[in-house]
VOPAGU-2260 file (C-alpha; in pm, 1 decimal, decimal comma):
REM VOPAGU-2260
SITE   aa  ch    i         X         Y         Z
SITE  UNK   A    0   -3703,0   -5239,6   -4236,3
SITE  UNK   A    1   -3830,9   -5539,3   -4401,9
SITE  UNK   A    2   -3940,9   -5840,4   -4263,4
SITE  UNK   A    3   -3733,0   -6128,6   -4237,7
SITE  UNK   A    4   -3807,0   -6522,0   -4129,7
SITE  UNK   A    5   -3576,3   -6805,8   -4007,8
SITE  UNK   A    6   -3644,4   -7128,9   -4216,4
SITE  UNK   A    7   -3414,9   -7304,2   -4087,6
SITE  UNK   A    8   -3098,2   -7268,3   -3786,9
SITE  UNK   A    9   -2802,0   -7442,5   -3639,7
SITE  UNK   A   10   -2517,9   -7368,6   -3374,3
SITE  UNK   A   11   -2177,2   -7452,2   -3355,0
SITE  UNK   A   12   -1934,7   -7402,7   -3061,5
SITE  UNK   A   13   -1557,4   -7275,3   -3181,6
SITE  UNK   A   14   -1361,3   -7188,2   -2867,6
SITE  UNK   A   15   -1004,7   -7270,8   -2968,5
SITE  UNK   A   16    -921,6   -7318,4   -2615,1
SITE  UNK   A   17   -1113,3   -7650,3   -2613,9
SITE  UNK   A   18    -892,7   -7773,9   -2929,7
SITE  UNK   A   19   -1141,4   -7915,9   -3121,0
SITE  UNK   A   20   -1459,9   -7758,6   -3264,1
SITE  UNK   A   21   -1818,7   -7899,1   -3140,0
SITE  UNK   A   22   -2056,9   -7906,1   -3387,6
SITE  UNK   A   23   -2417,3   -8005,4   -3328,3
SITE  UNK   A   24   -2539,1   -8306,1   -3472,5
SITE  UNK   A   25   -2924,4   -8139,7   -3440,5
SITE  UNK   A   26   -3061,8   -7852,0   -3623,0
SITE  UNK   A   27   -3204,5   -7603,1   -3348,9
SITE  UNK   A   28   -3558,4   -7553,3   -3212,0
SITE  UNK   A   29   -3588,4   -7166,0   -3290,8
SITE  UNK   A   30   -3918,0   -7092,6   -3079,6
SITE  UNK   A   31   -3775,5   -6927,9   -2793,8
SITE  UNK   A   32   -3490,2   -6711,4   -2935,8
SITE  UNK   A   33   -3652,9   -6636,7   -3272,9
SITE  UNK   A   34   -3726,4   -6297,5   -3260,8
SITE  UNK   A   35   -3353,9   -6250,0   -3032,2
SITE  UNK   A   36   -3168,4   -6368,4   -3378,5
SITE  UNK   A   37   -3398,8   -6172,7   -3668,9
SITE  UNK   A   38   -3360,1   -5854,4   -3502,6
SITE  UNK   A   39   -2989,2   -5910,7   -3488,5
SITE  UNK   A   40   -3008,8   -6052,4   -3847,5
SITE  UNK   A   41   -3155,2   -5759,2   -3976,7
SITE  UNK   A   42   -2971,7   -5504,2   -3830,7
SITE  UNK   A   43   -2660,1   -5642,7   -3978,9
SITE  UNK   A   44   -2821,0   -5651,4   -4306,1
SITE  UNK   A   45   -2889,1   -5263,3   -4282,9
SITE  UNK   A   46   -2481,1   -5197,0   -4108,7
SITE  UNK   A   47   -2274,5   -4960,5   -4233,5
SITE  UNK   A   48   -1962,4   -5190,5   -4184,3
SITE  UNK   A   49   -2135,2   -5446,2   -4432,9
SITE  UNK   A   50   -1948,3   -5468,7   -4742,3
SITE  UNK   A   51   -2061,5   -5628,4   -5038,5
SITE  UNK   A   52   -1839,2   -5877,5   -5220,6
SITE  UNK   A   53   -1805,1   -6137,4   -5486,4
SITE  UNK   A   54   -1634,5   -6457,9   -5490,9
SITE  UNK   A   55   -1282,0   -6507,4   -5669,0
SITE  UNK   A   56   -1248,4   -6666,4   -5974,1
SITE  UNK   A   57   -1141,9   -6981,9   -5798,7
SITE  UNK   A   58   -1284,3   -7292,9   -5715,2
SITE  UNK   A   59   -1232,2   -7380,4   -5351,1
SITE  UNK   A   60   -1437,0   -7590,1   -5062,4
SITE  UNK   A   61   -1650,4   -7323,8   -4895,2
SITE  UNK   A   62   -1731,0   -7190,1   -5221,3
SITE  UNK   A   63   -1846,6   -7536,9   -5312,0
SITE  UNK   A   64   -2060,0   -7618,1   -4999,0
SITE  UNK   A   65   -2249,6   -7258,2   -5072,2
SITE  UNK   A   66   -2337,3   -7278,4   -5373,7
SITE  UNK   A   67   -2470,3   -7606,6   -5326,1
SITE  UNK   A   68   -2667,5   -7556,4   -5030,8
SITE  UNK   A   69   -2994,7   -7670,8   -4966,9
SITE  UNK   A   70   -3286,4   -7792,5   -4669,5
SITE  UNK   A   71   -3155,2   -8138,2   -4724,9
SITE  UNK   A   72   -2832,6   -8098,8   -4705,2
SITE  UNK   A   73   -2790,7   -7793,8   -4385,0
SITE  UNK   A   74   -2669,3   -7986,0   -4167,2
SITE  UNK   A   75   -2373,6   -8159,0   -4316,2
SITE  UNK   A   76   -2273,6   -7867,2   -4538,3
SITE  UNK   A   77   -2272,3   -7607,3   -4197,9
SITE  UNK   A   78   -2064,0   -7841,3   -3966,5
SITE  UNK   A   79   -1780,4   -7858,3   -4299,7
SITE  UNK   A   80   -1797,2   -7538,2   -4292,1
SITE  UNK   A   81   -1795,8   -7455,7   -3887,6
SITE  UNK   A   82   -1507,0   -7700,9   -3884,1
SITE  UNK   A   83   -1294,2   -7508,8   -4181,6
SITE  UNK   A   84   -1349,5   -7201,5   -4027,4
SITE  UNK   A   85   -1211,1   -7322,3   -3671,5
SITE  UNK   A   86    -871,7   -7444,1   -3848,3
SITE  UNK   A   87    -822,3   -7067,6   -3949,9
SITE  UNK   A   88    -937,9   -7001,7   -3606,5
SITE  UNK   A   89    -685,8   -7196,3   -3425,2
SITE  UNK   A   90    -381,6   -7145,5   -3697,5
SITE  UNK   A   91    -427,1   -6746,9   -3585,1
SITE  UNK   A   92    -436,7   -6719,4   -3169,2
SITE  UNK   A   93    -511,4   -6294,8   -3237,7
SITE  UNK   A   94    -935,7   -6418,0   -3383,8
SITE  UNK   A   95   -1183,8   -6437,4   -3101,0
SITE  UNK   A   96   -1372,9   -6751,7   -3026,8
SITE  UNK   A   97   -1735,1   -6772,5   -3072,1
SITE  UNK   A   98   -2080,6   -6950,7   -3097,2
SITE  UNK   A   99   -2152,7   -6917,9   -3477,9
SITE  UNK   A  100   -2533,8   -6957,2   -3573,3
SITE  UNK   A  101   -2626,9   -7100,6   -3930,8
SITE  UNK   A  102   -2949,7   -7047,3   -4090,5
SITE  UNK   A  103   -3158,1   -7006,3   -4427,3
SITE  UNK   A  104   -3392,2   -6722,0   -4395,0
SITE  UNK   A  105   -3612,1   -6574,7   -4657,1
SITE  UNK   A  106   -3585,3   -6166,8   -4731,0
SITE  UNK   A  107   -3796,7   -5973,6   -5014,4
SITE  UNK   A  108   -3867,8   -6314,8   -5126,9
SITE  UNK   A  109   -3514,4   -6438,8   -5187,5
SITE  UNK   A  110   -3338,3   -6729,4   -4963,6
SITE  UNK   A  111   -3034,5   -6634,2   -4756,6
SITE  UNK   A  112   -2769,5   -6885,8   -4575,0
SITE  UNK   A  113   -2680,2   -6656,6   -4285,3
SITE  UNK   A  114   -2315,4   -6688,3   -4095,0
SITE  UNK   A  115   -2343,8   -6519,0   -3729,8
SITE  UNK   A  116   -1989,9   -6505,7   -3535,1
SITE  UNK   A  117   -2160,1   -6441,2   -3178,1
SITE  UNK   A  118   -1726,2   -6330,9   -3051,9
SITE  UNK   A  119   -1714,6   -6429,8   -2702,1
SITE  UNK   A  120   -1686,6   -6122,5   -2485,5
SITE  UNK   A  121   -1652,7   -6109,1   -2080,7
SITE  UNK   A  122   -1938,4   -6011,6   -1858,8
SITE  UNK   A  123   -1977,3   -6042,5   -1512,8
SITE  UNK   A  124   -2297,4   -6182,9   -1348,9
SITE  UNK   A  125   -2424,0   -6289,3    -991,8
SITE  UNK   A  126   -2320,0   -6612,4    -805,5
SITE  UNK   A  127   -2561,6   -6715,4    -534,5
SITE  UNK   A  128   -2330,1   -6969,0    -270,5
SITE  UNK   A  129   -2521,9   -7140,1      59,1
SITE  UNK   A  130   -2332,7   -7174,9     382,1
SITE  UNK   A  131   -2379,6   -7283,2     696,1
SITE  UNK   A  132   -2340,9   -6897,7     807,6
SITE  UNK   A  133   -2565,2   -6781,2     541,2
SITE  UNK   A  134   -2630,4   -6732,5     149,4
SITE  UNK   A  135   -2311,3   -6520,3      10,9
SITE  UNK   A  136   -2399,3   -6331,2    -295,6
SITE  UNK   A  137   -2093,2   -6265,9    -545,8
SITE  UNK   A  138   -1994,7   -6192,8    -885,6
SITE  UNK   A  139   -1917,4   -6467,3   -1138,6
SITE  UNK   A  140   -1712,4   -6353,9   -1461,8
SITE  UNK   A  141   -1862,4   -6522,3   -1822,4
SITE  UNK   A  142   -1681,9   -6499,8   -2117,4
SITE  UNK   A  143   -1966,0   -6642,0   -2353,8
SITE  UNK   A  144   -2213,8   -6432,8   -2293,4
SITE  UNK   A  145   -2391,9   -6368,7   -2656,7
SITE  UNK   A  146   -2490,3   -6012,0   -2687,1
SITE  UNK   A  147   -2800,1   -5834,8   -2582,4
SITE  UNK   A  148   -3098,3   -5727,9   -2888,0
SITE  UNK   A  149   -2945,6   -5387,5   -2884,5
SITE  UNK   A  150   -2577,9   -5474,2   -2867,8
SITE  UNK   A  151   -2415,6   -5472,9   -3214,4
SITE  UNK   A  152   -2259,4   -5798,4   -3350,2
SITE  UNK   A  153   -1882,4   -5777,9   -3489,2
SITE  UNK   A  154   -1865,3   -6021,5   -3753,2
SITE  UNK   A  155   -2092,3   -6201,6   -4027,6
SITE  UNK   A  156   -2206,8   -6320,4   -4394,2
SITE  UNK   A  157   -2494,8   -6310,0   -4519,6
SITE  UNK   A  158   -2492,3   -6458,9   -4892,9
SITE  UNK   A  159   -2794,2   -6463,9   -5103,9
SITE  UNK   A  160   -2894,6   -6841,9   -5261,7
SITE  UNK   A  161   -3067,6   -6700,2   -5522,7
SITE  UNK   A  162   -2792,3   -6481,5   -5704,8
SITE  UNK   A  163   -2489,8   -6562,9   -5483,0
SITE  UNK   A  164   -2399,4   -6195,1   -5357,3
SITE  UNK   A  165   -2222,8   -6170,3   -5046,9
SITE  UNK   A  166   -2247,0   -5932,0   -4794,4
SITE  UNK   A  167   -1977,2   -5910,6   -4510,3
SITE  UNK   A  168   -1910,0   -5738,5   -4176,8
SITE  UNK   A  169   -1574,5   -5818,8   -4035,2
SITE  UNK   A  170   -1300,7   -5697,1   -3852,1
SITE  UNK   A  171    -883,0   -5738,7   -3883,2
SITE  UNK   A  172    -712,9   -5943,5   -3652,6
SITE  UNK   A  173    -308,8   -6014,1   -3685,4
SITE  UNK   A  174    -307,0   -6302,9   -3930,8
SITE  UNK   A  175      80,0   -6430,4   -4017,3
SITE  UNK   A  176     208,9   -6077,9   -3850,6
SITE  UNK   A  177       5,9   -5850,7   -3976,7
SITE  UNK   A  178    -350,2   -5746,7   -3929,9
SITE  UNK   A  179    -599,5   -5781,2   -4188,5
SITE  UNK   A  180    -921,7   -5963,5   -4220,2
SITE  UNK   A  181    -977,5   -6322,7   -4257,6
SITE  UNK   A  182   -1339,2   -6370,7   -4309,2
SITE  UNK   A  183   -1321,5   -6251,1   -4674,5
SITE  UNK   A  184    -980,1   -6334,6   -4736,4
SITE  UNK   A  185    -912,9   -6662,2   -4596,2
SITE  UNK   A  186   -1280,5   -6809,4   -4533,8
SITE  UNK   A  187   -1461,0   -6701,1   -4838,6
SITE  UNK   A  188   -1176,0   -6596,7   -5047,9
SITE  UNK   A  189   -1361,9   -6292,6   -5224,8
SITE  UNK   A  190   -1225,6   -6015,1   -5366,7
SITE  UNK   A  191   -1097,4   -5735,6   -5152,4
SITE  UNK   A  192   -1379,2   -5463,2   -5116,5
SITE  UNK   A  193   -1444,0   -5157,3   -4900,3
SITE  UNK   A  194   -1784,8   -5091,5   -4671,1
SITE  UNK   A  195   -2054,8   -4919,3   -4713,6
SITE  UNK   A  196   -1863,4   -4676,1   -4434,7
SITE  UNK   A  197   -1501,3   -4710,1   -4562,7
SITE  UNK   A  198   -1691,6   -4539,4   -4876,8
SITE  UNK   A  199   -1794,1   -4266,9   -4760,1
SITE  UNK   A  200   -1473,2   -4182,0   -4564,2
SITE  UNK   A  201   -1228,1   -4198,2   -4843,7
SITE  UNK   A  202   -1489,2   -3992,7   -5070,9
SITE  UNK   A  203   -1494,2   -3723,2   -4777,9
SITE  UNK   A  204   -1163,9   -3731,5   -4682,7
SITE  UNK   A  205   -1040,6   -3691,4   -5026,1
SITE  UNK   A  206   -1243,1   -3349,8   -5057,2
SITE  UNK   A  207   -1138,0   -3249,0   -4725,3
SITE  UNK   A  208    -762,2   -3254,0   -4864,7
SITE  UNK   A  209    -909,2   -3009,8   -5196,7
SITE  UNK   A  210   -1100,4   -2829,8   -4901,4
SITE  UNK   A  211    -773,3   -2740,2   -4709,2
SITE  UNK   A  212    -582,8   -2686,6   -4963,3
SITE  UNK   A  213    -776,3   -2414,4   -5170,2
SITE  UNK   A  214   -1046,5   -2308,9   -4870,6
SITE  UNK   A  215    -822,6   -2295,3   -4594,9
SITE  UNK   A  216   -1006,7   -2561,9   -4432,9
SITE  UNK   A  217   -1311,3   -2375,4   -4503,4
SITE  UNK   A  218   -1591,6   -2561,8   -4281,3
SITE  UNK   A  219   -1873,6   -2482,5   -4440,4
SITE  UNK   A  220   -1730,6   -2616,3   -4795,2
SITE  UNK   A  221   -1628,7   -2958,6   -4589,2
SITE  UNK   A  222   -2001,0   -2961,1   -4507,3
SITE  UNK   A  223   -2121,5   -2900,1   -4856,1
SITE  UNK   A  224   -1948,9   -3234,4   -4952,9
SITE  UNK   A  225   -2239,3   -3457,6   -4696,9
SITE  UNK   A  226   -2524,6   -3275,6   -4851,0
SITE  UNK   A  227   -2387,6   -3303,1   -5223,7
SITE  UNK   A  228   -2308,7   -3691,9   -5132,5
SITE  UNK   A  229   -2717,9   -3694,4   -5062,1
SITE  UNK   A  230   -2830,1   -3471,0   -5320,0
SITE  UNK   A  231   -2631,7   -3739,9   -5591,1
SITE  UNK   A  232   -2765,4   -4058,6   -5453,5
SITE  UNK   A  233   -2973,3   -4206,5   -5681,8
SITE  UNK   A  234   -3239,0   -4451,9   -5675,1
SITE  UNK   A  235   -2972,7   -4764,6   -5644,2
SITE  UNK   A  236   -2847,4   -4535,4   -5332,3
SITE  UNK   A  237   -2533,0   -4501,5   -5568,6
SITE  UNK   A  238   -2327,3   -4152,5   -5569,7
SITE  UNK   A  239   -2095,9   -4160,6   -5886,9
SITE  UNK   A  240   -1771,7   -3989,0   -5895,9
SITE  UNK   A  241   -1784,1   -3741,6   -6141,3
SITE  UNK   A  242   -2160,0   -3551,3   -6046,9
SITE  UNK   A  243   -2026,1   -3558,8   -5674,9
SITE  UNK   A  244   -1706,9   -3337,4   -5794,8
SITE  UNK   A  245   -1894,5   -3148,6   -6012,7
SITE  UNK   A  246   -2141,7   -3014,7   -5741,3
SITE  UNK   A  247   -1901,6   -2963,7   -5459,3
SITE  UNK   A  248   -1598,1   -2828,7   -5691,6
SITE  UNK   A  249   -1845,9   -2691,6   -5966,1
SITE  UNK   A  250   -1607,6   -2322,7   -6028,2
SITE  UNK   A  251   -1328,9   -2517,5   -6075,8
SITE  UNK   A  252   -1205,0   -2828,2   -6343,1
SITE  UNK   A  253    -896,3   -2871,3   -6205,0
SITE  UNK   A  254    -994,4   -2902,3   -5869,6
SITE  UNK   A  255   -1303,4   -3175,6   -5974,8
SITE  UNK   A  256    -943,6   -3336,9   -6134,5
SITE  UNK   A  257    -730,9   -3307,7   -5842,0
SITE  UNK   A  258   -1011,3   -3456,6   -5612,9
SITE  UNK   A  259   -1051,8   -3738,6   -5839,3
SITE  UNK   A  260    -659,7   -3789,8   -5811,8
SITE  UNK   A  261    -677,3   -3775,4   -5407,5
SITE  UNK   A  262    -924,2   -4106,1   -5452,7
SITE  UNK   A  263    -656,7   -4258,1   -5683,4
SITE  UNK   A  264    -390,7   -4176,5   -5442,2
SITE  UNK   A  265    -605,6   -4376,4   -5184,2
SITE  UNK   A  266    -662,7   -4688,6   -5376,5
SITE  UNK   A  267    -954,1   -4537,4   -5503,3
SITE  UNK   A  268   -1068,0   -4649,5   -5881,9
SITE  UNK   A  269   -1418,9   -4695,0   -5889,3
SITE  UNK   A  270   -1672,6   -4455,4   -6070,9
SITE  UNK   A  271   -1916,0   -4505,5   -5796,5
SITE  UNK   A  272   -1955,1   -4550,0   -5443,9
SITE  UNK   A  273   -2273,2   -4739,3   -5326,3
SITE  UNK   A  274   -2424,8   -4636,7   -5022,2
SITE  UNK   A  275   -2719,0   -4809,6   -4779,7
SITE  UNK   A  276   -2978,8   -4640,7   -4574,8
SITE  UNK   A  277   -2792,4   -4609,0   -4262,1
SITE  UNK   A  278   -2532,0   -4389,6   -4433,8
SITE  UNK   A  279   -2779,4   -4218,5   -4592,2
SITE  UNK   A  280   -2997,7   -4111,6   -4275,5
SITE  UNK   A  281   -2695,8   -4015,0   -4076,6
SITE  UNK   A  282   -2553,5   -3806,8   -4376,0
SITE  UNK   A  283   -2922,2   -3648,3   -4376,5
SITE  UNK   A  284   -2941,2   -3603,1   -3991,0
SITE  UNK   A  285   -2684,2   -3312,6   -3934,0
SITE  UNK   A  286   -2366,3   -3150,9   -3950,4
SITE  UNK   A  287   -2176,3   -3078,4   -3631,0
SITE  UNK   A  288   -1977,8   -2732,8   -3562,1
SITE  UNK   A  289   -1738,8   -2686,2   -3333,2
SITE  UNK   A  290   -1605,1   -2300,5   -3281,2
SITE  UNK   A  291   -1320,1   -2160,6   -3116,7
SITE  UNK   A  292   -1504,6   -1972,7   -2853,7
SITE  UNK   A  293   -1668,4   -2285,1   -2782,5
SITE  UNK   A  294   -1999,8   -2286,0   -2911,4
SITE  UNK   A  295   -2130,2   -2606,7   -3049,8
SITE  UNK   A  296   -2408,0   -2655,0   -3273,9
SITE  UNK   A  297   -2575,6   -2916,6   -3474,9
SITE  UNK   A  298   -2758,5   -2811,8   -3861,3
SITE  UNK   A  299   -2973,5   -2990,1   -4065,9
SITE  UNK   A  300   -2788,0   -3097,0   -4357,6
SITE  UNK   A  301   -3083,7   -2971,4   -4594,1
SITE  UNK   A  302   -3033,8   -2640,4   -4444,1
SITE  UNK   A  303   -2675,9   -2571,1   -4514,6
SITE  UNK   A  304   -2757,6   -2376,2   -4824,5
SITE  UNK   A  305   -3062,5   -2216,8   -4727,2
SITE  UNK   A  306   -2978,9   -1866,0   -4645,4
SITE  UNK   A  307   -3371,8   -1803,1   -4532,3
SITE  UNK   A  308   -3271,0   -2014,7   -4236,6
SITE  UNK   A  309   -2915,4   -1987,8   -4164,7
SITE  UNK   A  310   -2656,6   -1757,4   -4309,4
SITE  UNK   A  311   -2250,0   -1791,3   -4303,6
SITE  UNK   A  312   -2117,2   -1441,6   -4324,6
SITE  UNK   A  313   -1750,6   -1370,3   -4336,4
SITE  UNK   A  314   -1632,2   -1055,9   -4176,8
SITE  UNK   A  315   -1388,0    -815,2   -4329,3
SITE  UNK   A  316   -1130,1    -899,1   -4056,5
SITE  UNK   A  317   -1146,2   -1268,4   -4191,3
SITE  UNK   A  318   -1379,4   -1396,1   -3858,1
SITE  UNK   A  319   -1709,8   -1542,2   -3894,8
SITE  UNK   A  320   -2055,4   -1524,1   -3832,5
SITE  UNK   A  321   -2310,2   -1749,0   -3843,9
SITE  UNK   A  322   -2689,6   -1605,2   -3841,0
SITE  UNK   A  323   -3001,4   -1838,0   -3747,5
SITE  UNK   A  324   -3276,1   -1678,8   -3910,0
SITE  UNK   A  325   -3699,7   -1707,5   -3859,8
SITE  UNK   A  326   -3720,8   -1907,5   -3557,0
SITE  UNK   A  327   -4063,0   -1975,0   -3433,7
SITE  UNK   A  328   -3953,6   -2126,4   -3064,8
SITE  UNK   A  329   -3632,3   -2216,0   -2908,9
SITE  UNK   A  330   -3571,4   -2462,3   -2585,5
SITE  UNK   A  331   -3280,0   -2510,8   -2383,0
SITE  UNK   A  332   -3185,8   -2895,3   -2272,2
């Protein structure tokens, strides 16, 4: 992972059941929990939840205040936006309140205002009470506890100063009755996009349907679909559309056309999907199988198709075997 470093950082306190935000008036010494936030920055920069999304066509405030960010002007511009952020907060009961850290930070040479929603979550710890009889040694529940190093974060934007992209990792909450994301929709106002994760589900799920349908839920073709996803990633860890269907439908046209329609019938349109390296190393890792008889095994994706190591062999009475060929040493765990 590359390097990242905090220029600059801020907190702001927005727990709606105070009724007013409280925003700092200070920028933050960083010293202490420096390294604490860049590891959590740049795992959420590498997150398969992140999605990436632009900005509607639309002028409006927080748009405003981002794009005219800078060192002078940090403080002001992140309590206007803390505060706009709360009203959404408070207008919808279902959104968590949270400590949300601001900060510039510079990445690959490019400057980044970062937007951390540290949720509050509920966590017990000790409680040490003196008496007369004795010390008494309890348990004391906290519900703003920020998370540990290795504890994943639910929620925040990263937007890049230099060319404006947005990346996003959010979550739905019930806003006016229903649940859907506000982040995105009602803080940034972008346009609607999918994550790096959604992605890949609707790409596999859609030849899972062609898979079932014509394969009789043939698991060895559902695998082929996560090793042709990595074999078509290019160098802009892009898949498109078309070389995907090709590969995993390649006897068939109309099937490559009736996979393409399962994406339409799922909202999806694009020619692409884009992909980050998270996906890409779990797609690489392995594919589980599960048989009846209760044998469980994981495979190298790579190895799917290589019939010097493992071989799929269908019986004439419709069962299957699977053969694990030239192993050099086995362990059991």
């Amino acid at each position: 992972m590359n390097e990242i470093s905090i220029k600059k950082g801020i907190l702001h306190i927005l727990d709606t059941s105070v009724g007013a935000p409280i925003l700092s008036d200070k920028v933050m010494e960083l010293a202490e929990p420096m390294e604490y936030l860049e590891k959590h920055i740049t795992r959420l920069l590498g997150d398969s939840e992140i999605k990436e999304c632009v900005f509607e066509q639309i002028d409006h405030p927080i748009k405003d205040l981002i794009l005219n960010t800078n060192e002078d002007n940090f403080l002001s511009h992140t309590r206007q936006m803390a505060d706009s952020l709360y009203q959404i907060m408070i207008s919808n009961p279902d959104i968590p309140s949270a400590d949300v850290f601001f900060c510039t930070f510079i990445k690959d040479g490019h400057r980044y205002l970062g937007i951390i929603k540290f949720n509050y979550k509920e966590a017990y710890t000790h409680r040490i009470q003196n008496a007369d009889s004795g010390t008494e040694i309890g348990m004391l529940k906290y519900r703003t506890l920020f998370p540990s190093e290795s504890q994943k974060v639910d929620e925040c934007i990263m937007i890049n100063l230099q060319d404006f992209t947005i990346q996003i990792k959010e979550k739905k909450y019930e806003i006016d009755g229903q649940r859907d994301f506000y982040l995105s929709s009602l803080f940034m106002k972008t346009q609607p996009a999918r994550s790096y994760k959604e992605q890949v589900k609707i790409v596999e799920k859609s030849a899972e349907q062609i898979v079932k349908k014509y394969y009789s839920g043939d698991s060895l073709k559902s695998a082929e679909i996560k090793a042709a996803i990595l074999n078509n990633t290019d160098e802009n860890m892009e898949v498109h559309i078309d070389s995907l269907a090709k590969e995993v439908f390649s006897d068939s046209p109309d099937m490559q056309d009736q996979y393409k329609s399962e994406l339409s019938k799922k909202g999806f349109s694009e020619d692409k999907i884009k992909i980050n390296q998270q996906i890409y190393t779990k797609l690489e890792r392995s594919h589980k199988i599960i048989t009846d008889i209760g044998i469980k095994m994981d495979i190298p994706t790579e190895l799917l198709n290589d019939t010097r190591k493992v071989e799929f062999i269908v019986n004439q009475d419709g069962t299957m075997s699977i053969l694990i060929k030239n192993i050099n040493e086995m362990r059991s765990r």
